[in-house]
N, C-alpha and C positions, 0 to 999 in steps of 0.2 A: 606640597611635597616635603616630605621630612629630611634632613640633613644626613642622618645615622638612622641606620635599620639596625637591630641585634634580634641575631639570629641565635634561637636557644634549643636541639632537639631533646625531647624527653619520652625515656621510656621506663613506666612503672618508677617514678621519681616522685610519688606524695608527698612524702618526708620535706624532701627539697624544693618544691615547685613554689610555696609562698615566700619562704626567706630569700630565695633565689630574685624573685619579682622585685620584694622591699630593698633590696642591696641596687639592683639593676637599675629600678628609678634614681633612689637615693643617686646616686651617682652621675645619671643623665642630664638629670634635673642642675647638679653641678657645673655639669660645663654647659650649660647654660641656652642650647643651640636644639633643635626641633627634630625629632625620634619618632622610632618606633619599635614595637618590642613586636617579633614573630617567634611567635611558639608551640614550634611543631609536637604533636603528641602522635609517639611512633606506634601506634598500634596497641595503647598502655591498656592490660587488662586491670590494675587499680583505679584508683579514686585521681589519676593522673588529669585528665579530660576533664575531669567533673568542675576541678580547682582554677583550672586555668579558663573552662567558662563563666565560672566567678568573676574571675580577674578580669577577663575582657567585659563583662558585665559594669564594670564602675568603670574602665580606665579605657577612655575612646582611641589610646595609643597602643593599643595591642589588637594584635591580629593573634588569630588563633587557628592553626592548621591542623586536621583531625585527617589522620592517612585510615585507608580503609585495614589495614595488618600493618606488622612489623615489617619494612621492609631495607633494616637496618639507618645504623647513622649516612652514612654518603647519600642513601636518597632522600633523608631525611631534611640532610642540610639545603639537597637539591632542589626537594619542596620549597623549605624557606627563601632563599636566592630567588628563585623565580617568583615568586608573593612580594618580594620586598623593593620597597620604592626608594630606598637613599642614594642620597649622591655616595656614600661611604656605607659597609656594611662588616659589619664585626658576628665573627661566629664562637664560642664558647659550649662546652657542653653544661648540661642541666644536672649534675651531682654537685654542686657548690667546690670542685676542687680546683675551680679558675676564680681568683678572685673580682670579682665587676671593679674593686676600686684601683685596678690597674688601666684598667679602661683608658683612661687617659692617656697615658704613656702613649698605646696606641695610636688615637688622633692624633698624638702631636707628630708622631710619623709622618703619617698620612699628612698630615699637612705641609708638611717639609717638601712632600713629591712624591713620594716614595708608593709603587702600586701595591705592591703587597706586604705587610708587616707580620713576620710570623713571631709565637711565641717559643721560648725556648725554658726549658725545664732544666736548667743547669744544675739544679742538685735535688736532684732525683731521691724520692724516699719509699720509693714501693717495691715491690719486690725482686731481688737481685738475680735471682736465677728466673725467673719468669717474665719479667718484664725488663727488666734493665739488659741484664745482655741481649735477646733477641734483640733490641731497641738499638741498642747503640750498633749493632753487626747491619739493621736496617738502614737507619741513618748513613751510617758510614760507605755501603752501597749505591744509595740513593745520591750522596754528594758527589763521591766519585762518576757515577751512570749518568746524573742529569748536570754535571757543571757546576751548580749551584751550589755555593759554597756555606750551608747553614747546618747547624747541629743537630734540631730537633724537627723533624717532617711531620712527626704524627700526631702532635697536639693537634687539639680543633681550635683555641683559643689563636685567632688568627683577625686580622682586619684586610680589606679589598676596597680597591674602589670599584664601581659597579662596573663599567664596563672591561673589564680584565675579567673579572670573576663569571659575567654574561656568557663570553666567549669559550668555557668551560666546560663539556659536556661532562657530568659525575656519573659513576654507577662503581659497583662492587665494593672497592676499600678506594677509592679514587681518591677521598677527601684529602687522605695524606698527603700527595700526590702535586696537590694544586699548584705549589712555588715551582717546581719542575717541571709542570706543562704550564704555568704563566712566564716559566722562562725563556719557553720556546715563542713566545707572542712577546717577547722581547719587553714584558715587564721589569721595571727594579723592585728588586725585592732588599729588604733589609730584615734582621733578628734582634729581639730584645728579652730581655731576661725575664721569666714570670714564677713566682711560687706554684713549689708544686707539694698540695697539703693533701692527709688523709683525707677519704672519704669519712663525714661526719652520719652521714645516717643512712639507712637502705644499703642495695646489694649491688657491688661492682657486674657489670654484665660482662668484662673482658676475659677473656682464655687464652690458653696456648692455643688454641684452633686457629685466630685470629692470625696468627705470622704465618699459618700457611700459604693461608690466602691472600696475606699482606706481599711474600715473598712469588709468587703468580704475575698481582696484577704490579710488582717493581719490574721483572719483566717483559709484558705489557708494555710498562712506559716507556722504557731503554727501547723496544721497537717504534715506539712513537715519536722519541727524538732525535736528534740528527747528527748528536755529537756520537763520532762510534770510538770505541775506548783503543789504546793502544795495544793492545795484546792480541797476537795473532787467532789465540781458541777462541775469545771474547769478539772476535770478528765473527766468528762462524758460527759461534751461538744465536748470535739475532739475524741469522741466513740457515732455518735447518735444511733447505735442500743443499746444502752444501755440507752436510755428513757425509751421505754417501759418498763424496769426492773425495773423502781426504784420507789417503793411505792408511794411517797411523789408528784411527776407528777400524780401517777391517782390518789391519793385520793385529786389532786388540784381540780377535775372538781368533787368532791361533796357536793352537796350547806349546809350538816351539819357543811362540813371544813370550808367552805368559809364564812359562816352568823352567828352569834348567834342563837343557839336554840331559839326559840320559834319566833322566824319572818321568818320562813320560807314560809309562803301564800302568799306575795307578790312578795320578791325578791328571794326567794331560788330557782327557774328554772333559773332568768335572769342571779344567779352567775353560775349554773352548764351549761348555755352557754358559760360563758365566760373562764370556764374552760377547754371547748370542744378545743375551738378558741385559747386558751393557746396553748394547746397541740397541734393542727394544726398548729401553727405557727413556733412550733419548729421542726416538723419535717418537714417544710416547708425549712426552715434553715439546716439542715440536707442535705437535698435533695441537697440543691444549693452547700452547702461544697462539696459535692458527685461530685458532677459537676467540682469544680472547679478541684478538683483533677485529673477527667477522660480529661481534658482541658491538666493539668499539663502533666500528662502521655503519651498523643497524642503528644507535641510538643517535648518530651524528646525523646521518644521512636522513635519517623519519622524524628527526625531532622529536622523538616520544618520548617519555617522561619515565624515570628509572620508577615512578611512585606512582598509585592510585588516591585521590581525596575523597575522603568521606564528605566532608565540609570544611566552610570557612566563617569562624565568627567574627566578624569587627562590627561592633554597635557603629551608629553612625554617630562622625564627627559634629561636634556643636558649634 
């Protein structure tokens, strides 16, 4: 059984898949202790799959996980976790903008005690209104909602030991997520500082689409953990039947609340609309938290797999 698993997902990453390999060994091989490279290929319509059954073709230390579609990163990582055999399991994405020869730093965490070691992007170079602020607005959410006091939540460049990370169910954007549900299973977690470089070749798959749904499933976890924040509205947000109880939501849709006495012949219906639409939108919100949980609950409770596999290639050991 291998000591280190590294877990690598890759989608339509040709460019990157071999220099990523020769960096990842070169490295392993370093510190000197018994691996394995799991590399999941998420549904890549390129020459993705092709290269990486090359690779496991010479290198009896690679497994190769082949999903049947894209079924995004979280399931993808979720694929690899569940395939990988190490006592310790490090995950990193497949565009080269984590570098493997930090890798160490890592283990030496990990060795220390420490169950989870995340990465942190301290000096940020990509782009400031797209990615840097929603990022830091997420981050800053997420420490205050889950306890856990760390900067950067959404790299994948992350190490586990296996049993914390086992105990994990992922789906949707969950990966982010991990240190703040491995805190509620009373893991220690620590932060260390990692370069964060351009993208050298091929095409970022990240969006603004991506915070929407990042800002959904923080949500989600704030109803999964147990720490409840100190702010009375922030009470009652992660209880939506407790809208309707509270005065201050119905007396919003009444246009005396909403307008100055004595203008109410023009605008006082328009506000007591938009008070309606207040109120429908929250428990619109409501509904969909409802959701995410009964999401949560099906994949926990059935053990099914956020992913479908096409195949798995590992040559056999000599």
């Amino acid at each position: 059984m291998p000591k280190y698993s590294i877990v690598v997902p890759f989608h339509n990453e040709e460019e990157n898949v071999t220099a990523l390999y020769d960096r990842l060994k070169a490295v392993m091989e370093q510190i000197g202790d018994s691996f394995e490279l799991v590399l999941v290929d998420d549904g890549s319509s390129d020459r993705t799959y092709k290269l990486l059954e090359e690779i496991a073709a010479v290198d009896s230390r690679v497994l190769v996980v082949k999903l049947r579609r894209n079924f995004g990163q979280t399931s993808a990582l979720a694929a690899g976790f569940d395939h990988s055999q190490g006592d310790y399991i490090l995950a990193m994405d497949g565009d080269l903008q984590h570098d493997p020869s930090e890798i160490p730093e890592f283990v030496a965490k990990l060795e220390e005690g420490y169950d989870v070691v995340s990465g942190w992007r301290k000096a940020r170079i990509d782009n400031f209104v797209m990615r840097r602020i929603p990022s830091r607005c997420a981050n800053w959410l997420m420490a205050k909602l889950s306890g856990v006091d760390i900067h950067d939540f959404g790299t994948t460049f992350k190490a586990y030991r296996r049993e914390v990370i086992h105990n994990i169910p992922l789906y949707g954007e969950m990966h982010r997520f991990i240190p703040a549900l491995a805190s509620w299973y009373g893991a220690s977690i620590c932060e260390i500082p990692i370069k964060n470089v351009n993208r050298e070749r091929g095409k970022s798959h990240y969006g603004i689409s991506r915070t929407v749904r990042v800002f959904f499933d923080l949500l989600t976890i704030r109803f999964l953990l147990k720490n409840d924040p100190s702010a009375p509205f922030l009470r009652n947000v992660w209880r939506p039947r407790h809208f309707s109880r509270r005065r201050d939501f119905v007396d919003a849709g009444r246009a005396e609340d909403l307008y100055p006495s004595g203008s109410h012949g023009c605008h006082g219906p328009l506000f007591a609309v938009a008070g309606v639409l207040i109120l429908a939108g929250i428990q619109m919100l409501a509904i969909g938290l409802l959701g995410e949980l009964q999401v949560r609950h099906y994949h926990t409770s059935s053990h099914r797999a956020p992913y479908a596999i096409d195949r798995l290639v590992r040559p056999a050991r000599s």
